[in-house]
ZAMARGU-4260 file (C-alpha; in steps of 0.2 Angstrom, whole numbers, plus 5000, padded with zeros to 4 digits):
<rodrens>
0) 5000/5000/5000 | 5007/5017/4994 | 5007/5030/5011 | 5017/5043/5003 | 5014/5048/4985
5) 5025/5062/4977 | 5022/5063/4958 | 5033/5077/4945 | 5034/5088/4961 | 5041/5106/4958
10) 5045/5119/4969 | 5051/5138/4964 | 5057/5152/4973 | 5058/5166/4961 | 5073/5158/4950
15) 5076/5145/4962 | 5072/5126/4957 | 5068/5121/4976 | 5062/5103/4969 | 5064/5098/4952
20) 5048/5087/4944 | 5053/5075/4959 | 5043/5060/4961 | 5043/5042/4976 | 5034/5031/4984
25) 5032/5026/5000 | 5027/5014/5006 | 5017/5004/5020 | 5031/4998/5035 | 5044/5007/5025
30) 5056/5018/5035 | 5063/5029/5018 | 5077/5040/5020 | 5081/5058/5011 | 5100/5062/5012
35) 5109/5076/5001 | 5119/5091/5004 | 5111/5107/5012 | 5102/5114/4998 | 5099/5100/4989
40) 5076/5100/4991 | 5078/5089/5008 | 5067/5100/5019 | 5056/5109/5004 | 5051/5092/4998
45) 5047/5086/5017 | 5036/5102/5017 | 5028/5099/5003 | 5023/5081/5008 | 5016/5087/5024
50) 5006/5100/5018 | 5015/5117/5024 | 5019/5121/5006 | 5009/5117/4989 | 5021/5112/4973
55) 5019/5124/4958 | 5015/5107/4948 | 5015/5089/4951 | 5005/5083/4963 | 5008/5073/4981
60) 4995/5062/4991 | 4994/5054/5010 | 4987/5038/5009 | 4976/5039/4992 | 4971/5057/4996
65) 4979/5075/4989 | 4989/5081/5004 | 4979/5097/5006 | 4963/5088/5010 | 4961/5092/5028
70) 4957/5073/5033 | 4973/5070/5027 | 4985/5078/5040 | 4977/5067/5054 | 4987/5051/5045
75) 5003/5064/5046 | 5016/5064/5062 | 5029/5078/5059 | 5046/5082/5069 | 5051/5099/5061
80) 5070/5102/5060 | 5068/5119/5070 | 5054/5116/5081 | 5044/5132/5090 | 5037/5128/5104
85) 5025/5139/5115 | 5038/5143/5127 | 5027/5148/5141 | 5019/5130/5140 | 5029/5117/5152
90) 5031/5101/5142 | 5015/5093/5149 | 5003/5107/5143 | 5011/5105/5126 | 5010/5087/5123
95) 4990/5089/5131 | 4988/5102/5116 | 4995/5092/5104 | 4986/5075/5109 | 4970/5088/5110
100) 4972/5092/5091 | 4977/5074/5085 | 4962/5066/5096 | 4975/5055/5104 | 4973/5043/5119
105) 4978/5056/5134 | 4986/5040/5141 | 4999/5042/5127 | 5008/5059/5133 | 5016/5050/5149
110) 5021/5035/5139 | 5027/5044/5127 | 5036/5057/5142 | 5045/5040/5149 | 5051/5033/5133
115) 5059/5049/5131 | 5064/5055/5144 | 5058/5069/5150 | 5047/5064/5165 | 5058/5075/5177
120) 5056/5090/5164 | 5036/5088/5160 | 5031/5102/5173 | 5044/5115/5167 | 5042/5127/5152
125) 5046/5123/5138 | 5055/5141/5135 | 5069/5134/5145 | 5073/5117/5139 | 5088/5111/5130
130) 5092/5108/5111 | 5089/5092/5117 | 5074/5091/5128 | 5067/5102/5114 | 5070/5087/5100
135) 5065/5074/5115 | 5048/5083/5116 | 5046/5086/5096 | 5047/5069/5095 | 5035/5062/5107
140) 5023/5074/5100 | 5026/5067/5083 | 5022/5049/5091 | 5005/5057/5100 | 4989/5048/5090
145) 5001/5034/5084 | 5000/5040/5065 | 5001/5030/5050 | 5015/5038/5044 | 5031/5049/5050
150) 5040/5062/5046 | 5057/5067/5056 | 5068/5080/5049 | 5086/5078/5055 | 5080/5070/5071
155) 5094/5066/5078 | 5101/5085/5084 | 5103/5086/5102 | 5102/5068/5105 | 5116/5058/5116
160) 5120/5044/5110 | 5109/5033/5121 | 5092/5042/5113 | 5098/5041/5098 | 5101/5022/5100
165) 5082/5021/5108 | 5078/5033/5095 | 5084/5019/5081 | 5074/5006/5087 | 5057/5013/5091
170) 5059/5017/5072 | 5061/4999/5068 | 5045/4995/5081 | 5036/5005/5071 | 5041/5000/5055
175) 5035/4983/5064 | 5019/4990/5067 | 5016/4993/5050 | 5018/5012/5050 | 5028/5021/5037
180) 5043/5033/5042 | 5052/5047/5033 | 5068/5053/5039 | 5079/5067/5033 | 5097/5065/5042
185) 5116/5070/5038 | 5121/5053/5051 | 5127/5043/5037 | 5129/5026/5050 | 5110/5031/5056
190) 5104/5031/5038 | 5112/5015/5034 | 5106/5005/5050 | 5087/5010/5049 | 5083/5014/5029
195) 5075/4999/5019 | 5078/5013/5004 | 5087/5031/5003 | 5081/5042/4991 | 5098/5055/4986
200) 5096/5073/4982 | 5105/5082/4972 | 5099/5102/4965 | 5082/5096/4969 | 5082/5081/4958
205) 5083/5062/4965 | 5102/5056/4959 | 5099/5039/4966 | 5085/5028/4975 | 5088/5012/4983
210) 5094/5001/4997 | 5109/5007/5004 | 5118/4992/5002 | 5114/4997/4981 | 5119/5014/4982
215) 5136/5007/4988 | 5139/4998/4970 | 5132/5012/4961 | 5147/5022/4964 | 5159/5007/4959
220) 5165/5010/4977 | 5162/4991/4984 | 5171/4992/5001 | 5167/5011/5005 | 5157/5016/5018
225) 5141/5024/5016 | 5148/5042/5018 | 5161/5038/5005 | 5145/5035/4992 | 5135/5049/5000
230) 5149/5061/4996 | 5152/5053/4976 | 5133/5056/4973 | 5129/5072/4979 | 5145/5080/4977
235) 5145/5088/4995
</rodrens>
């Protein structure tokens, strides 16, 4: 079952090509990863599929609708790169809001606090958290209504090394659980580990699609490592 649909997807800005007639799939229990150089479409295409910005042509659904339909965003959970929070809400009030607007199970938010750590934060505003107990908390907002697919742009900022590890396999859980996952990262090792495909960017066109593994032998580059075929195809 196709989640994600982006069909010949452009983008301008003024005389900038954003995204070039773009076009993927997604698919149900995928995790899909976008990697390029900064620049390259990454977070205008990520906008465009979760309906913050409309293409100039081509046309992008969420699970067999047209991305601008409003039943569409409820199938939608988003982690922003640079996330604004309403800082004189403590993390608790702004997991509440976000469950409010997603209809979500209210027992969510303090699972979703634990598993995230942030149970000895939740009554403290969010104006004064950390890089990352601000990600921490984008994420588990993202998670709130258990959507069918997710969207985490450069999730990994601010994380230690132990979330980041926890982070990895609630993605694969949820790949488990049937859900589709997007994720935009420059963490060449992270990409690798939790992408069945990687999609590359180059000037707004895809350079390459496939399992990691394939992107390796595209480059004729057998025993590199992954950074070593990221770097060949987008010529970062």
């Amino acid at each position: 079952m196709t989640r994600v649909g982006v069909e010949s997807a452009t983008k301008r800005y003024g005389e900038l090509i954003a995204v070039d007639s773009l076009s993927l799939t997604i698919q149900a229990g995928e995790v899909y990863s976008l990697i390029g150089a900064n620049g390259a479409g990454k977070s205008t295409l990520i906008r465009m599929i979760v309906g913050l910005t409309e293409p100039d042509s081509g046309r992008i659904t969420i699970c067999g609708e047209d991305v601008q339909a409003s039943t569409s965003k409820r199938h939608i959970g988003y982690l922003p790169e640079e996330l604004l929070l309403y800082n004189r809400l403590t993390g608790r009030e702004y997991l509440a809001l976000v469950a409010g607007l997603k209809e979500a199970d209210p027992a969510q938010i303090q699972q979703e606090t634990d598993f995230f750590e942030l149970s000895h934060v939740q009554d403290k505003l969010a104006g004064g958290y950390s890089l990352g107990m601000r990600k921490k908390l984008g994420l588990a907002a993202a998670m709130l209504g258990s959507p069918d697919i997710l969207v985490l742009d450069e999730p990994l900022n601010g994380l230690d090394v132990e979330m980041m590890r926890k982070l990895r396999l609630r993605i694969a859980d949820e790949r488990g659980a049937g859900r589709s996952i997007l994720v935009s990262s420059h963490v060449m090792s992270f990409v690798e580990r939790v992408s069945d495909r990687v999609g590359v960017l180059r000037a707004g066109k895809m350079a390459a699609e496939g399992p990691p593994a394939e992107l390796r032998t595209m480059t004729r580059l057998a025993d590199a490592q992954f950074d070593d075929v990221f770097f060949a195809l987008t010529g970062a």
